[in-house]
N, C-alpha and C positions, 0 to 999 in steps of 0.2 A: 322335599323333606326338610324341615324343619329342623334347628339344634334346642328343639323345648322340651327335653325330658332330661332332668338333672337325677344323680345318684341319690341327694341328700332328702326329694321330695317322694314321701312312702307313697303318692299315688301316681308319680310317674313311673317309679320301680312296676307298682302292678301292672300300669299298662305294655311296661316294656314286654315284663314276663307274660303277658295276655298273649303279646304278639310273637311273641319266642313258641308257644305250646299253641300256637295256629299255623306258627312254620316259617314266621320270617327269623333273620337273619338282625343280633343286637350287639350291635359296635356299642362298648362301653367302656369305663373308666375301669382301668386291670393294675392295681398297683400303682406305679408313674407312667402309664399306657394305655394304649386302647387294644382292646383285643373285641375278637367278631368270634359271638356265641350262638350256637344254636344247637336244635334237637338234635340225637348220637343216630338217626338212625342212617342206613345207609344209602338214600335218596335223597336229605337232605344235607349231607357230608359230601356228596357229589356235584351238588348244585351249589356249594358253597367255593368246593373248588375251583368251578367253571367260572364260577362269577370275580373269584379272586385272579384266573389265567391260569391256572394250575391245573394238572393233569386229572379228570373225574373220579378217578380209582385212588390219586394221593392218599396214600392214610394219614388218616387223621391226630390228634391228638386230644385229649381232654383233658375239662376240669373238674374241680368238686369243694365242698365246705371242707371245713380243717375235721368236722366229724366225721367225714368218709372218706377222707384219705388213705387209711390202710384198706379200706374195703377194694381200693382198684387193686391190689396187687397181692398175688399169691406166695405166700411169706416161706409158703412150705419149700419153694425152690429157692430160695436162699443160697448161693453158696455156706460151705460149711465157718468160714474165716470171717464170714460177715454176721454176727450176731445180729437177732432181729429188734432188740431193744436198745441197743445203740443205733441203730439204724433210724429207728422209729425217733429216736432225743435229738439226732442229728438233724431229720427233716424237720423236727417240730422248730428247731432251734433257727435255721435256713429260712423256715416260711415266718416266722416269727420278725427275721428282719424285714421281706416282705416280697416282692413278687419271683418264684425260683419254680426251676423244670426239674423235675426225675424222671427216670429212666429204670423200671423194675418188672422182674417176673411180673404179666398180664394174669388179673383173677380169670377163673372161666366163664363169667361172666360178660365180658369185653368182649363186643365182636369182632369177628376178623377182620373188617376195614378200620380197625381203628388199635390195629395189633400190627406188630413188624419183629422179624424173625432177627435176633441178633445175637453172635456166639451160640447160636445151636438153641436159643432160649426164646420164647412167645413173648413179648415185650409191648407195655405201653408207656406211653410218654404223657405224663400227668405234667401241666403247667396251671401255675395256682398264683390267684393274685397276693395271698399273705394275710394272716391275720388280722392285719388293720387294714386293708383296704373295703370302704364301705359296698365295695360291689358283691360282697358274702351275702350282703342282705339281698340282693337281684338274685345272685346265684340258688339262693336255697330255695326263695318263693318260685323260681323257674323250676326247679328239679319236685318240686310238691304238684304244678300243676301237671309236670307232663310224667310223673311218677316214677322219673327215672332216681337214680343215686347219682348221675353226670349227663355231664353235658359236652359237645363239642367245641373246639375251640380254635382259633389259629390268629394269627397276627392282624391288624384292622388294614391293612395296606393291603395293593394290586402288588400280584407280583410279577416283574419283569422278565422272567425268562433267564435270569442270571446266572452264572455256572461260575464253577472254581469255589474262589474264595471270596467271591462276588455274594452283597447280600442286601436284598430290598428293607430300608432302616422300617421298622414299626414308627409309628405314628404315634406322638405322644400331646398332641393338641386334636383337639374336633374339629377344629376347621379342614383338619389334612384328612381327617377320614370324609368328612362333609364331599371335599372336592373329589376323590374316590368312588365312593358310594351313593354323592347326594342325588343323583338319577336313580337310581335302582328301588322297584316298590316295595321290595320285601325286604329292607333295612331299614331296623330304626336305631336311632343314637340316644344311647343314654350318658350325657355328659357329665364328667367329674364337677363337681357344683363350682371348685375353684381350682384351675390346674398348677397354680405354684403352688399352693399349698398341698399339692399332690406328689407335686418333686420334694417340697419340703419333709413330709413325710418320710421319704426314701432318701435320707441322704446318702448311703450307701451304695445306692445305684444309679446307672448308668439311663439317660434313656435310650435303649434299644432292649431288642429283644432278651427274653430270658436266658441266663447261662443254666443250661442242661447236665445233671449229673446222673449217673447211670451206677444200680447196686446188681442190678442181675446177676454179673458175673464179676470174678475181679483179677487183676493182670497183674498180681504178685503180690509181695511185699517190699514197702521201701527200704531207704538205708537205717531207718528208723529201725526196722523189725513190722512197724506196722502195717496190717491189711489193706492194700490201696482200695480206692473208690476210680471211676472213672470222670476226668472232666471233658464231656461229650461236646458240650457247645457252650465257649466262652461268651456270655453277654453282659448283660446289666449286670450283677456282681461282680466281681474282681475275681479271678484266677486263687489271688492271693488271700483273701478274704474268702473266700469259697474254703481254698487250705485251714486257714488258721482253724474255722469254726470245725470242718474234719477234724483237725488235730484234738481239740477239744473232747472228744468221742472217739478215740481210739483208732482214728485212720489218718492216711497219707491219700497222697493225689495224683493219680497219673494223667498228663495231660494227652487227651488222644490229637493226633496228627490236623484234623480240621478244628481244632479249638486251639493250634498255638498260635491264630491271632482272634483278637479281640470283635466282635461284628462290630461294625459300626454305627454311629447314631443319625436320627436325621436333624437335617437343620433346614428352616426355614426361611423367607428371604425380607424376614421385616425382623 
């Protein structure tokens, strides 16, 4: 497999998305990241997991364009302290800096393997490379041909079996997914065209995985008076930086017990 299909080139994109909506498996440029996309359905979310070492049944997570983001999630279960319009200024504002995870009421739409039961609520985990990441343009010709409104998604790395606090770093060069995946037939890589200029992009993040915020439910109010958010998984944004842009929109930030440390990044050996 080959690293000859760049983000910036409109007919590598088609072919990536060609091969995404026949059922393989497309490590691409995610923000300052690579992330491995493919169709939501639940045979190919299962062999995604095998192929990654993860459990077949893992649920999954997904992504989608900045125009169908509210569609993954069912606004109607809202807590009542979480206003849906702050909510909505908040994420725009988050993905606007650029690669970020949520965590909200699942539309009825979303299938079950790609749904998890949290605080008594149906919940999916939307991870989104951000506004200015050119892989919006892969993303939406993929979800036109395979007719969906999302697609599957999970980190471009094997995962080792890790436990605790322990966490396999995503990949933020193609040669690290290359060396991963480059045996496997049914991956292909669609490479960021330049990858500093991919970090450049993002100065405000980290490379590693996305930091996860969660509106489903919410676990009080702070000393502020304001309605908390939850900080589910600390990554690539800052904790602190995740806060401030809350505060901005009317919320505080409780950090949950496995995000009070940071995931870590990878590094390579050149």
């Amino acid at each position: 497999m080959a690293r000859d299909l760049l983000l910036g080139e409109a007919e590598d994109v088609r072919r990536a998305a060609e091969a995404l909506e026949e059922g393989a498996a497309v490590a691409h440029g995610f923000g300052n990241l690579y992330a491995l996309t493919a169709r939501p359905d639940r045979a190919t979310v299962a062999r995604v997991n095998r192929m990654k070492g993860r459990p077949a049944d893992q649920v999954g997570s997904v992504t989608t364009v900045r125009e169908r983001v509210g569609s993954l999630f069912d606004w109607t279960r809202l807590p009542s302290e979480l206003p849906r319009r702050q909510i909505e200024d908040l994420v725009d504002e988050l993905l606007h800096l650029g690669p970020f995870g949520l965590r909200g009421p699942a539309a009825a739409h979303v299938p079950s393997h790609l749904t998890a039961v949290r605080q008594g609520v149906d919940t999916v985990q939307l991870i989104v490379p951000g506004h200015l990441c050119p892989s919006n343009a892969f993303l939406a010709e993929a979800m036109e041909l395979t007719g969906t409104g999302f697609l599957a998604v999970t980190s471009a790395n094997r995962s080792r079996h890790l436990t605790g606090a322990d966490h396999e770093p995503a990949h933020w060069r193609a040669e690290g997914v290359l060396a991963d995946f480059g045996h496997e037939p049914d991956v292909r890589v669609l490479a960021h065209d330049d990858e500093a200029a991919a970090l450049r992009r993002h100065p405000y993040h980290a490379t590693t995985s996305t930091t996860v915020l969660s509106f489903h439910h919410s676990p009080g109010h702070g000393r502020s008076g304001m309605p908390a958010l939850t900080l589910e998984r600390h990554g690539s944004l800052s904790a602190d930086h995740t806060r401030s842009v809350a505060a901005n929109h009317g919320f505080t930030l409780a950090v949950a017990p496995r995000a009070a440390r940071r995931l870590p990044a990878r590094t390579y050996t050149d």
